[in-house]
C-alpha positions as CSV (number, residue, x, y, z in Angstrom):
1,X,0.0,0.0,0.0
2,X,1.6,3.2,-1.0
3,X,0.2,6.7,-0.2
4,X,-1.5,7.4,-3.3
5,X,-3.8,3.7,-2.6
6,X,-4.2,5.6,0.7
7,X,-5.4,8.5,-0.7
8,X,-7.8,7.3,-3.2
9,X,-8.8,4.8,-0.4
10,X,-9.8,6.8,2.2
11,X,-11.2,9.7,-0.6
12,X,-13.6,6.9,-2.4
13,X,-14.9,6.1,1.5
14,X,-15.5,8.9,3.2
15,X,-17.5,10.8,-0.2
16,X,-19.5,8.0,0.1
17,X,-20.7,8.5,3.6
18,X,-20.5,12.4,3.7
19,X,-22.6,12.7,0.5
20,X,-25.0,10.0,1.3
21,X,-25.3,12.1,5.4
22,X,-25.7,15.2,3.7
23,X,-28.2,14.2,0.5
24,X,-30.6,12.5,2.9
25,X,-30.6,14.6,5.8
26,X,-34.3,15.0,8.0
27,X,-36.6,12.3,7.0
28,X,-39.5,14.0,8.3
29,X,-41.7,10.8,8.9
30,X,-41.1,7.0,9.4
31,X,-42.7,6.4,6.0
32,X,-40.2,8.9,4.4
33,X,-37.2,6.8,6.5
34,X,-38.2,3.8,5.5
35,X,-39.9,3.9,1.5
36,X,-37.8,7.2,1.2
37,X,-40.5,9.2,0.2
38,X,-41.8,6.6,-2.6
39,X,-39.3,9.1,-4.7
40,X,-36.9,6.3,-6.1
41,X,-36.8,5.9,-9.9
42,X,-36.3,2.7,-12.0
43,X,-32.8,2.4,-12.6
44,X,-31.5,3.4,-9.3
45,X,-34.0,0.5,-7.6
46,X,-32.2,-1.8,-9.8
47,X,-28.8,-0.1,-8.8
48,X,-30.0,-0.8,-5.2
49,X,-31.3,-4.3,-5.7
50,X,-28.0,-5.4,-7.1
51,X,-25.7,-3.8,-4.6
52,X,-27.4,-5.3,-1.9
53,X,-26.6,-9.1,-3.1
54,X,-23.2,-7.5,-4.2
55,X,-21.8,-7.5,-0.6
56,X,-17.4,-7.8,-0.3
57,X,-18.3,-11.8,0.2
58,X,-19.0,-11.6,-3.4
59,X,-15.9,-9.5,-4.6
60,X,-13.9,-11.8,-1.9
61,X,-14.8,-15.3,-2.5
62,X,-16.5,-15.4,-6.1
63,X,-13.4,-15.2,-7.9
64,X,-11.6,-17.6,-5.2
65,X,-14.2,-19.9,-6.0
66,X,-13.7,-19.5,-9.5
67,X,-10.0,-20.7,-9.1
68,X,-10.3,-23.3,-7.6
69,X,-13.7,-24.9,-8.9
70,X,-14.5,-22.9,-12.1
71,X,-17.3,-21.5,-13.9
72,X,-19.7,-23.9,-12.5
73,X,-20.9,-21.7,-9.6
74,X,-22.6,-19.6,-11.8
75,X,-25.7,-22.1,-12.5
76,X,-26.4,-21.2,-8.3
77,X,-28.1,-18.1,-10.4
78,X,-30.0,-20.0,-13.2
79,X,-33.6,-19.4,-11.3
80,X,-33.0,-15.8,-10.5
81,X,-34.5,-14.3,-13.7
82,X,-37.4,-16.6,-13.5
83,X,-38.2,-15.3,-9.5
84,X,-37.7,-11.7,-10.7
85,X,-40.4,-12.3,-13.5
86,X,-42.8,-14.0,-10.9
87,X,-42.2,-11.5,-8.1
88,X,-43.1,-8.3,-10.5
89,X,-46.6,-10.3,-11.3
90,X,-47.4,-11.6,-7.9
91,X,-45.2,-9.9,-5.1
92,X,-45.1,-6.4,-6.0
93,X,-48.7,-5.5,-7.0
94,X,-49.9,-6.8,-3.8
95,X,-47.3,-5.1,-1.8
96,X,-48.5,-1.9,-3.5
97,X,-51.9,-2.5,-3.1
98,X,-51.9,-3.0,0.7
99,X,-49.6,-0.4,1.4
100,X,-47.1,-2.3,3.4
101,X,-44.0,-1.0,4.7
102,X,-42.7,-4.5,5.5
103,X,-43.1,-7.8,3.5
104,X,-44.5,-9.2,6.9
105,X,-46.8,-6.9,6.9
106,X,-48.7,-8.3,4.7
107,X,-48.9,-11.4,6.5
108,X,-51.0,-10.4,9.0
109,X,-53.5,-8.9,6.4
110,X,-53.7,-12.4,4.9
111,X,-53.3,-14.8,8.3
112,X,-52.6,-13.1,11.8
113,X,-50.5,-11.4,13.9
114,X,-48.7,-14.7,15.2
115,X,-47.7,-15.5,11.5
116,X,-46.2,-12.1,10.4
117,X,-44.5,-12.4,13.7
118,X,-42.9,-15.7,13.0
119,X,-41.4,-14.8,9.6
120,X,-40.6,-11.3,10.9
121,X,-38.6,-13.1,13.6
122,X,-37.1,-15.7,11.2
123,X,-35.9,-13.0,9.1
124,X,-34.4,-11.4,11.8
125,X,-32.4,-14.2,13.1
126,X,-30.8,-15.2,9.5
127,X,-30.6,-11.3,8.7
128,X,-28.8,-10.2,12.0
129,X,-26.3,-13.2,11.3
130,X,-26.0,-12.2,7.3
131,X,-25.4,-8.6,8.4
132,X,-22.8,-9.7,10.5
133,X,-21.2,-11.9,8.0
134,X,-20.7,-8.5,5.3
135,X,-19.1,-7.1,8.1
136,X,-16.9,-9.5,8.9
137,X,-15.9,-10.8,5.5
138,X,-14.0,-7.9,4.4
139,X,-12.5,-7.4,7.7
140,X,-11.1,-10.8,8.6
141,X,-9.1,-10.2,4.9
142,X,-7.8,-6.8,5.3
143,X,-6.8,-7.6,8.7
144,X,-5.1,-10.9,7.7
145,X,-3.4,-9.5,4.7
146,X,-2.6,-6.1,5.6
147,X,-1.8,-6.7,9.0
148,X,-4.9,-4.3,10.5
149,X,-6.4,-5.4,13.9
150,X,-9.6,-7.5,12.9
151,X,-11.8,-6.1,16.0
152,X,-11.3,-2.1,15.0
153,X,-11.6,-3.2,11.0
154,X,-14.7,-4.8,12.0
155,X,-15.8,-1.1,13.9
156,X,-14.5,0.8,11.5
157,X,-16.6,-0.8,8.5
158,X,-19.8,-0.7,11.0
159,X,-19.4,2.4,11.9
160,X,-19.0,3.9,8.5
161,X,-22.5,2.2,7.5
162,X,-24.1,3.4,10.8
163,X,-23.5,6.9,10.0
164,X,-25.4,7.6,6.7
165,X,-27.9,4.5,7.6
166,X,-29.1,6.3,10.6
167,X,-29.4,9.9,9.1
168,X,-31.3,9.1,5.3
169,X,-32.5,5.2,6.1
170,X,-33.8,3.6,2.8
171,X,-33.4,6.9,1.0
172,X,-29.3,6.9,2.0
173,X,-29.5,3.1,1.4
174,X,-30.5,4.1,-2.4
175,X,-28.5,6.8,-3.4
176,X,-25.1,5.6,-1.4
177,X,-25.4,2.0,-3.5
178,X,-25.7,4.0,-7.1
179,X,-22.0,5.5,-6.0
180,X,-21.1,1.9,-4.4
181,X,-21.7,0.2,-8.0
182,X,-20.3,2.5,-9.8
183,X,-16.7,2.1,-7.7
184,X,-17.0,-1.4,-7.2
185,X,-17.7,-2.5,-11.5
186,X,-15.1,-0.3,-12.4
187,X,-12.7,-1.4,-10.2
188,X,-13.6,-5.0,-11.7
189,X,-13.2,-4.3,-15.0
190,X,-9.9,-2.9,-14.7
191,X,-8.6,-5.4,-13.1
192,X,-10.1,-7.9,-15.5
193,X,-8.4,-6.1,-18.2
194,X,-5.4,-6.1,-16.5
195,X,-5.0,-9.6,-15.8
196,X,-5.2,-9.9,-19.5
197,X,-2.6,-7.4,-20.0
198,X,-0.8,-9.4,-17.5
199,X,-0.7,-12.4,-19.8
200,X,2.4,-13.3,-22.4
201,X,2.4,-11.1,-25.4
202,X,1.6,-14.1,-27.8
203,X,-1.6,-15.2,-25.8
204,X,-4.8,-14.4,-26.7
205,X,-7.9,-14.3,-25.0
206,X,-9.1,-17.4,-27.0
207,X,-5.9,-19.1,-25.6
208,X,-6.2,-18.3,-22.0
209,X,-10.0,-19.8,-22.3
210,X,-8.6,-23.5,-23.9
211,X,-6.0,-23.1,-20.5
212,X,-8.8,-22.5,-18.1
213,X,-10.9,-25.4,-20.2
214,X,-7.8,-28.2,-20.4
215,X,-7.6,-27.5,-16.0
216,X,-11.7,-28.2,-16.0
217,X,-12.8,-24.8,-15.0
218,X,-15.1,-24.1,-17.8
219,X,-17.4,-26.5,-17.0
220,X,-20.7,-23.9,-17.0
221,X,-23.0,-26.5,-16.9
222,X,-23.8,-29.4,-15.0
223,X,-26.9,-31.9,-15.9
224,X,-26.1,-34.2,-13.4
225,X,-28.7,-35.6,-11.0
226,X,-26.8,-36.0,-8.1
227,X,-28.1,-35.0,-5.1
228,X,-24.6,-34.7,-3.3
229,X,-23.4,-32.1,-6.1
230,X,-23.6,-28.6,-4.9
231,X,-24.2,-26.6,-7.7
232,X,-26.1,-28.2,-11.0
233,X,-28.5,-27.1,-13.5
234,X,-31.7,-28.6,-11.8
235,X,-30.4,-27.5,-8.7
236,X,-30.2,-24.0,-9.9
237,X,-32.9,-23.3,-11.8
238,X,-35.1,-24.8,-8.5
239,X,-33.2,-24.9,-5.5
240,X,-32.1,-21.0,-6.8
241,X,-35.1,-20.2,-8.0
242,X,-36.4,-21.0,-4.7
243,X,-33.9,-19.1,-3.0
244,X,-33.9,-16.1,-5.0
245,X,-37.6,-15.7,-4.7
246,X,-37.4,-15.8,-1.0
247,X,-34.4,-13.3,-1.1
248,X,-35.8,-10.8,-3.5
249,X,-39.2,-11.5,-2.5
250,X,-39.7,-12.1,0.9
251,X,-36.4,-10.7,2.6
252,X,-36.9,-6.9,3.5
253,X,-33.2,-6.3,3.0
254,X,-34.7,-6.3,-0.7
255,X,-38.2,-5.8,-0.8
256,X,-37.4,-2.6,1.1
257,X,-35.2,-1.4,-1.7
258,X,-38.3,-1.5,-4.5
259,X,-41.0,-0.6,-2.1
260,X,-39.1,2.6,-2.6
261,X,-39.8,2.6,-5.7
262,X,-42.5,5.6,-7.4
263,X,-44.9,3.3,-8.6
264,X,-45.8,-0.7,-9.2
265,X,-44.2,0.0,-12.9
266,X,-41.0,1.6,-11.6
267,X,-40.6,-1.3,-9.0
268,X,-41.2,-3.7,-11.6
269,X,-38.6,-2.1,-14.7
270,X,-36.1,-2.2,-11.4
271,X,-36.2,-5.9,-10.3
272,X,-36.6,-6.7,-14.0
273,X,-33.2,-4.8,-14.5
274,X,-31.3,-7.3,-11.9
275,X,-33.0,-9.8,-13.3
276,X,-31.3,-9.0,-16.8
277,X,-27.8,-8.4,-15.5
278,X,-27.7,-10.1,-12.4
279,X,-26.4,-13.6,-14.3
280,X,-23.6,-12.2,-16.9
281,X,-22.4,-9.9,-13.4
282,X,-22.1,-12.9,-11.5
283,X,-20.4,-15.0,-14.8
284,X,-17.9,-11.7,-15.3
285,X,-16.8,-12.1,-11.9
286,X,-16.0,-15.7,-11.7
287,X,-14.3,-15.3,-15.0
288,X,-12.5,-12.9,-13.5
289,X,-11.3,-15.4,-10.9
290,X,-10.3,-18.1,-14.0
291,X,-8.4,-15.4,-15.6
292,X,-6.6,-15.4,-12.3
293,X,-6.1,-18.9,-12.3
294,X,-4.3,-18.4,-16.1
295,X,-2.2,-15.9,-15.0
296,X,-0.9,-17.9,-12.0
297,X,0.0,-20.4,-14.8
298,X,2.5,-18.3,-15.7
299,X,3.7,-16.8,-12.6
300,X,5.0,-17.8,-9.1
301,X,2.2,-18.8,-6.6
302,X,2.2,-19.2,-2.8
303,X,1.5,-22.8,-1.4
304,X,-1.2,-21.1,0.6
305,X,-2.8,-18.2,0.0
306,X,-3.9,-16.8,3.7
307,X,-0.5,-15.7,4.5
308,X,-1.6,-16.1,8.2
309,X,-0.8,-19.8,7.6
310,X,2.6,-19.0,5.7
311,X,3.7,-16.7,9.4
312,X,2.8,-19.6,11.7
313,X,4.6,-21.9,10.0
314,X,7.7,-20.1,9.7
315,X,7.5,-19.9,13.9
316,X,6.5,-23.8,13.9
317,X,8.6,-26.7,14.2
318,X,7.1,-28.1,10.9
319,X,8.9,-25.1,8.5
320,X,11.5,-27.2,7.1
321,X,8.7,-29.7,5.7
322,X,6.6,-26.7,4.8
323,X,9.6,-25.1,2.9
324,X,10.6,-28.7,1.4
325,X,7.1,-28.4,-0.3
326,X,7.6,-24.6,-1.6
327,X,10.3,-25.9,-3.4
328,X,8.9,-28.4,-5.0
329,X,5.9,-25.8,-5.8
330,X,8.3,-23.5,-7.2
331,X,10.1,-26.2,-9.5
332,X,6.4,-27.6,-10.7
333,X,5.1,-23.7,-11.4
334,X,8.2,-23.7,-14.1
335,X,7.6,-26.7,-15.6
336,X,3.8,-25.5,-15.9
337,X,5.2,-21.9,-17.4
338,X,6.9,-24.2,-19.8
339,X,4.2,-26.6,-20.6
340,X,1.6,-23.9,-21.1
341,X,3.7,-21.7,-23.4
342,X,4.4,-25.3,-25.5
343,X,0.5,-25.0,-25.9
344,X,-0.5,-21.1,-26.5
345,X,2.3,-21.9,-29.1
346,X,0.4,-25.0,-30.7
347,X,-2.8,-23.3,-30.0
348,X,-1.5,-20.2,-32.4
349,X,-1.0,-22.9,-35.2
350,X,-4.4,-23.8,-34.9
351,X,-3.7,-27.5,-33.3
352,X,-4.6,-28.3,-29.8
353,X,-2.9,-30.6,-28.6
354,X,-4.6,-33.1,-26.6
355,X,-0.5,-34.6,-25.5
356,X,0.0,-31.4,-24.1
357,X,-3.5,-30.9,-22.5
358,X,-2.9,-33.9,-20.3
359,X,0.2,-32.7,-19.6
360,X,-1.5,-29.5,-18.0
361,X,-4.0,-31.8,-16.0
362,X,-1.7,-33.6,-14.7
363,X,0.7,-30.6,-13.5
364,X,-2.6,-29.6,-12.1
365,X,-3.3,-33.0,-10.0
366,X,0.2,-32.6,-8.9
367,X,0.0,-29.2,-7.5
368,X,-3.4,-30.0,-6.3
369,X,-1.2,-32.6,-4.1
370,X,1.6,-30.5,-2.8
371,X,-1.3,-28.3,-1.8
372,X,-3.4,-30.7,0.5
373,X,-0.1,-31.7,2.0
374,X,0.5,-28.2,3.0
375,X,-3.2,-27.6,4.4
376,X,-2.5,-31.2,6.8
377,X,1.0,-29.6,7.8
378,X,-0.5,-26.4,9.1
379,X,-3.5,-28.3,10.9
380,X,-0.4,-30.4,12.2
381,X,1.0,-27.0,13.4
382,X,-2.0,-25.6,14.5
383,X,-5.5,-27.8,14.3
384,X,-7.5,-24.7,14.6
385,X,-5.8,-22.7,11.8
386,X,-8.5,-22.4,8.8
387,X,-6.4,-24.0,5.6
388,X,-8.7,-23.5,2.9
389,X,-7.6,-20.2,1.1
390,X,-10.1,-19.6,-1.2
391,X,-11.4,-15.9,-0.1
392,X,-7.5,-14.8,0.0
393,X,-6.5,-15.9,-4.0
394,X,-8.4,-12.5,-5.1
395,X,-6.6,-10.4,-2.6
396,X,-3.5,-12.0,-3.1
397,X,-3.6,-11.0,-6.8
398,X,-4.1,-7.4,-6.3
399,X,-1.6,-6.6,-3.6
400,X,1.3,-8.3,-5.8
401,X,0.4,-7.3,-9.0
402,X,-1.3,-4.3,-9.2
403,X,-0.3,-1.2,-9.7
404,X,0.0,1.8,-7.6
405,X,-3.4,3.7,-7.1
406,X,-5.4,0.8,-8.3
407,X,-4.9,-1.2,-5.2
408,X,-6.5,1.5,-3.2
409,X,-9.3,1.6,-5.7
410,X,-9.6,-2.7,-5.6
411,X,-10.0,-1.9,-1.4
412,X,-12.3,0.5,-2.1
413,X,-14.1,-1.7,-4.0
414,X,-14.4,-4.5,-1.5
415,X,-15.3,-2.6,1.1
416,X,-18.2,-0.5,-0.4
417,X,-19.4,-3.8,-1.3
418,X,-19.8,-4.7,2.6
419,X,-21.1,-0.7,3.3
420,X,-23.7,-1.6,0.4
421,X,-24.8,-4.8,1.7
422,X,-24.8,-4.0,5.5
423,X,-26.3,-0.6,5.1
424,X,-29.6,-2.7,3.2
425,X,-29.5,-5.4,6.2
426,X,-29.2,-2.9,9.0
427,X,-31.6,-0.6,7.1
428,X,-34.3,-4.2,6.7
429,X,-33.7,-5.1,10.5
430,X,-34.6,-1.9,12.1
431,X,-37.6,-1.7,10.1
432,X,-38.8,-5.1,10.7
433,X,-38.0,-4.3,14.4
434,X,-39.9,-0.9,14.8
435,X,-43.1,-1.9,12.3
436,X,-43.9,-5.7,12.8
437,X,-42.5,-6.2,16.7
438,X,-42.1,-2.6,18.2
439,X,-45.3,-0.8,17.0
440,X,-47.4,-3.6,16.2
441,X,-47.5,-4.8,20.0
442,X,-47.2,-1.4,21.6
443,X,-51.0,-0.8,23.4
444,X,-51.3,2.9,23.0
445,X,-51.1,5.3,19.9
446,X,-47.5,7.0,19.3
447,X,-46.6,9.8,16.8
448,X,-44.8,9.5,13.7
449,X,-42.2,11.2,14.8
450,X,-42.1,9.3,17.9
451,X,-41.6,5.8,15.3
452,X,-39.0,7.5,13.1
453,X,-36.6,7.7,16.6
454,X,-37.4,4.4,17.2
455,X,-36.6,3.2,13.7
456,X,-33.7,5.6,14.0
457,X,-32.8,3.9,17.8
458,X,-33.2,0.2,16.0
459,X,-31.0,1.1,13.4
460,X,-28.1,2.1,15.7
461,X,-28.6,-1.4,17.7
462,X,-28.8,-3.8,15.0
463,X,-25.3,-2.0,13.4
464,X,-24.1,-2.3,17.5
465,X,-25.2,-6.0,17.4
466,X,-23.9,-6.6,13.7
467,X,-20.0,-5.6,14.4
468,X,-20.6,-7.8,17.4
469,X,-21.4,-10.5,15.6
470,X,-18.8,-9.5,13.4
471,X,-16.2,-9.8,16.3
472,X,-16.8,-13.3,17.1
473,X,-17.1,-14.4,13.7
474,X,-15.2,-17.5,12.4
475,X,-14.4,-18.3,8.5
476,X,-16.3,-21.2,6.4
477,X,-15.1,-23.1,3.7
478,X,-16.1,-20.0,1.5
479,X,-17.9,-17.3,2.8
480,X,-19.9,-16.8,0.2
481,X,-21.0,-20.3,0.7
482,X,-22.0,-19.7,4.1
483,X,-23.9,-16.3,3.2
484,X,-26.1,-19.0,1.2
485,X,-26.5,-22.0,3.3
486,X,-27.5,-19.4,6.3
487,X,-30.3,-18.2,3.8
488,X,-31.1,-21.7,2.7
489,X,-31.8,-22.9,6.4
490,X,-34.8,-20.4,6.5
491,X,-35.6,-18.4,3.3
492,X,-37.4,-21.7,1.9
493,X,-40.0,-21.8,5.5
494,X,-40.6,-17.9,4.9
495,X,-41.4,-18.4,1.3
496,X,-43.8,-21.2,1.8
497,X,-45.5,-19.3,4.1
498,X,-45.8,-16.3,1.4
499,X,-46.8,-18.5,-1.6
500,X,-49.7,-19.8,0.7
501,X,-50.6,-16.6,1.1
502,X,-50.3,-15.4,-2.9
503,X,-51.9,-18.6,-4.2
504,X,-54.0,-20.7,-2.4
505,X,-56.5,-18.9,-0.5
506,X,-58.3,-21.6,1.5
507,X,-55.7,-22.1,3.9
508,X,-56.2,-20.3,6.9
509,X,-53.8,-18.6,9.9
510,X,-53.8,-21.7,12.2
511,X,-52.9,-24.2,9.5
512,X,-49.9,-22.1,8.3
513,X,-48.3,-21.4,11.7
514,X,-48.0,-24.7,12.6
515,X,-46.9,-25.8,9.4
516,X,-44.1,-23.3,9.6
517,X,-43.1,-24.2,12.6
518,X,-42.9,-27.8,11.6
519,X,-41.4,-27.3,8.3
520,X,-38.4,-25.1,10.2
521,X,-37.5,-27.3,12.8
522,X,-37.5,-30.1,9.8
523,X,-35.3,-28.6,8.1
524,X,-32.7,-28.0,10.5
525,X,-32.7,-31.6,11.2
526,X,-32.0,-32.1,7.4
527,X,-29.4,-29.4,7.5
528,X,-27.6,-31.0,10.0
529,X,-27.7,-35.0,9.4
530,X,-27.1,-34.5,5.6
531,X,-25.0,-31.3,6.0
532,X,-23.1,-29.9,8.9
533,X,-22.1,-33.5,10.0
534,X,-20.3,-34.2,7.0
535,X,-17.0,-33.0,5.6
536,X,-16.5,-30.2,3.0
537,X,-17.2,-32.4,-0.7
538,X,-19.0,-35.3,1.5
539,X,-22.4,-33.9,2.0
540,X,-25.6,-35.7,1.1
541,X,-27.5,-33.4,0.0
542,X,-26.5,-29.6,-2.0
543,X,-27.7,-26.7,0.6
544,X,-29.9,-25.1,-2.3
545,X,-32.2,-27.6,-2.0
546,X,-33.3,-26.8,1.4
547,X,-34.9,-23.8,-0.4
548,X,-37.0,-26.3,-2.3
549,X,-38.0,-28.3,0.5
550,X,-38.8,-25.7,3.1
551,X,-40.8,-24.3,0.9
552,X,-42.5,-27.6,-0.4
553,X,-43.2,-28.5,3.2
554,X,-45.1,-25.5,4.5
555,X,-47.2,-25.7,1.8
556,X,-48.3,-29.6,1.6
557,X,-48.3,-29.7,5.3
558,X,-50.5,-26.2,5.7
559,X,-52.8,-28.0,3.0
560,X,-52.5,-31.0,5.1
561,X,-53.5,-29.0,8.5
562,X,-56.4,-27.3,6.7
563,X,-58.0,-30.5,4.9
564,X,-57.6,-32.0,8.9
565,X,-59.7,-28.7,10.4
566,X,-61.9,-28.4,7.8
567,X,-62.8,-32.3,8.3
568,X,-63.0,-31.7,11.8
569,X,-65.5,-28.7,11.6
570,X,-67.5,-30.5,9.3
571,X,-67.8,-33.7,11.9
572,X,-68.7,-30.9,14.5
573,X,-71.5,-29.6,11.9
574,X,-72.3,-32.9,11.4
């Protein structure tokens, strides 16, 4: 980090807080706080939408994941553009018509208070821990790589969101994340464009593709059956479709961003818009990470990329082994530099040759090797050290090989993605706390004004009680894995409960509260007998499904419940 990183750094961040303070300044009402005003045009609902999902976890461990497993993460959005259709036909007019200010609002218009309750509270629990988690992903990073305390990175991110979240609410939330995109894509696309720069002179774009495609990671698509596969086609385009719809559609995190919107239309054109770009964003950044992968072909790479590990070896007793296994690293990355210029070099001929190709795969399989040797010599060295180093490849990349002013601007990036995506959780939580728990059991009549403070007051504790969470945080296999299997556990109960609601109209509020109940409690019990118990690759069943089945669940057992009442009632007739 030189100064000028500094400088553009700490510019990019603190404009972004001062002009989102000062453009949004003295909501008048709780309504203006949180639909700002019902002002919010089209595009910049879209803007919002998009840089809500967008958190750092994305910008952190997408291209990571990319690296190491390829382009086949991408099919987890498959089913998004189908939810965003179904939610502009369904979700939003009757949001409109009903006036809500929360999603569970409407829940007690269509069941009873005990029901919006129980989703409101659901959300809150997954929400509170999500919120946490954008906190804490771009902290744990910085403070890793950079050598910042974790604890005051986590404060320092928190409180930077708490500042313009608490003075605008949604209105801040909007017009904050329209500058937050704007840093964060072109900070990706010049680093995209880099790494290609970065590349031999003789190598073409075409070439670095049939590289990434002889080491398997171009593998888009997956038609495969198998339960135990994480990320598939089928599971995609329903166990993500599923997800997505209770994200966009259900979570107020989102649904506050297009509630914001000026009218049903505008909402609409806005979710439509993420629906459109949301895929080929998510494909541009995991090719960003398989561009990253090529260039590594070329150039030295670290055993380990959480240079954590790398420090507490060198103080260990195991650093002659660890060193023993650099070396060989360092003698294989040659051979591959050889090997792969052998093949850009046959590939410029017009001949690709498949000799050479399994050549490359088997370099691969071999540093694949020296690597899981290294990950059980650091849990020999320290069993609780985390060895998989999949949200540090990115970071790695841009330290060492970027150049000056641009690493400040890839930092920036990163951590306007967590401001953006905590300010919209923070922003959701305290106004799912003031409307559907604090005002909708308080026995007497309050002002308006007397709602906005407390919306105001919930905001400041749910950012206290995110950067505490954010303190006591530990790292996942991929964090952007665990953003998703968090949302998985309960997104699929909450939707159920709202696709009752939309569509089938003869079940009543006793029959869906139990059945939500039931459904939730099941599906932790799935979670963790075919999930948590097993090993990273050994699971029995891909978290996205749990979408599916939550879902599923509340609604045949709610039918079930009803058909049993409405039998009973009849007898009673009878």
């Amino acid at each position: 980090m030189q100064l000028f990183d500094w400088v553009i750094l700490v510019a990019t961040l603190l404009f972004i807080v001062i002009y989102g303070a000062w453009k949004t300044k003295g909501s008048k009402n709780v309504e203006d706080f949180i639909l700002g005003g019902n002002e919010t045009p089209w595009h910049i609902v879209g803007l919002s939408v998009m840089a809500t999902q967008a958190s750092a976890i994305t910008f952190l461990s997408t291209p990571g994941q990319a690296y190491h497993d390829g382009m086949g993460f991408v099919q987890f959005y498959f089913g998004l553009p189908i939810a965003m259709v179904v939610i502009c036909v369904t979700f939003i007019p009757l949001y409109h018509k009903y006036k809500v200010y929360t999603a569970y609002e409407y829940l007690e218009k269509r069941f009873d208070l005990k029901t919006r309750s129980l989703a409101a509270i659901l959300f809150l629990i997954q929400r509170g821990l999500g919120t946490g988690l954008t906190i804490y992903a771009p902290a744990i990073i910085l403070s890793a790589i950079l050598g910042w305390n974790l604890t005051y990175m986590n404060i320092i991110i928190g409180v930077l969101v708490i500042i313009y979240t608490f003075s605008g609410g949604t209105k801040a939330v909007n017009v904050t994340q329209k500058q937050q995109m704007f840093v964060i894509m072109s900070g990706m696309f010049i680093t995209f464009f880099l790494i290609l720069h970065y590349l031999p002179n003789d190598m073409t774009f075409t070439s670095a593709l049939h590289i990434a495609g002889a080491n398997d990671k171009m593998n888009i698509v997956n038609f495969s059956f198998d339960p135990e596969e994480k990320y598939t086609f089928w599971s995609g385009i329903t166990g993500g479709f599923f997800l997505a719809l209770a994200y966009f559609g259900t979570d107020q995190s989102q649904v506050g961003r297009y509630l914001s919107g000026r009218s049903v239309r505008e909402s609409q054109m806005g979710l439509i818009m993420n629906g459109l770009l949301k895929v080929p964003m998510q494909f541009f950044i995991l090719l960003t990470g398989v561009m990253v992968f090529v260039f590594f072909q070329f150039n030295p790479v670290p055993l380990n990329f959480n240079p954590n590990n790398k420090a507490m070896i060198e103080k260990s007793a195991f650093k002659g082994e660890y060193n023993t296994l650099e070396k060989k690293l360092d003698d294989l990355s040659e051979d591959k530099k050889v090997i792969n210029l052998l093949y850009i070099d046959q590939l410029n001929q017009d001949y690709d040759n498949p000799i050479l190709r399994k050549e490359l795969v088997a370099l691969s399989n071999k540093e694949k090797d020296l690597r899981d040797r290294a990950k059980e010599i650091i849990m020999k060295a320290d069993s609780n050290s985390e060895t998989n180093d999949k949200d540090y490849v990115f970071f790695h990349f841009i330290l060492n090989y970027l150049p000056k002013g641009l690493i400040g601007l890839l930092l920036a990036v990163i951590i306007s993605a967590a401001m953006s995506s905590t300010a919209s959780g923070l922003n959701a939580l305290a106004s799912t706390t003031a409307i559907d728990i604090y005002k909708r059991n308080l026995k007497e009549e309050k002002s308006e004004r007397h709602y906005l403070y407390a919306t105001k007051f919930f905001t400041l504790l749910w950012g206290i009680i995110a950067i505490l969470f954010a303190c006591v945080g530990t790292l996942f296999e991929n964090l952007i894995q665990l953003v998703n299997i968090i949302g998985s556990i309960f997104y699929g109960t909450v939707l159920g409960i709202f696709l009752v609601g939309f569509y089938i109209h003869n079940v009543h509020s006793k029959a869906i509260f139990y059945s939500a109940v039931v459904s939730q409690i099941t599906i932790f019990i799935i979670y963790y007998y075919a999930i948590y118990i097993f090993p990273s690759g050994e699971e029995k069943l891909g978290y996205l499904w749990l979408n599916f089945i939550g879902a599923m669940l509340t609604i045949v057992i709610s039918l079930l419940l009803q058909w049993t009442i409405f039998r009973k009632q009849r007898a009673i007739t009878a």
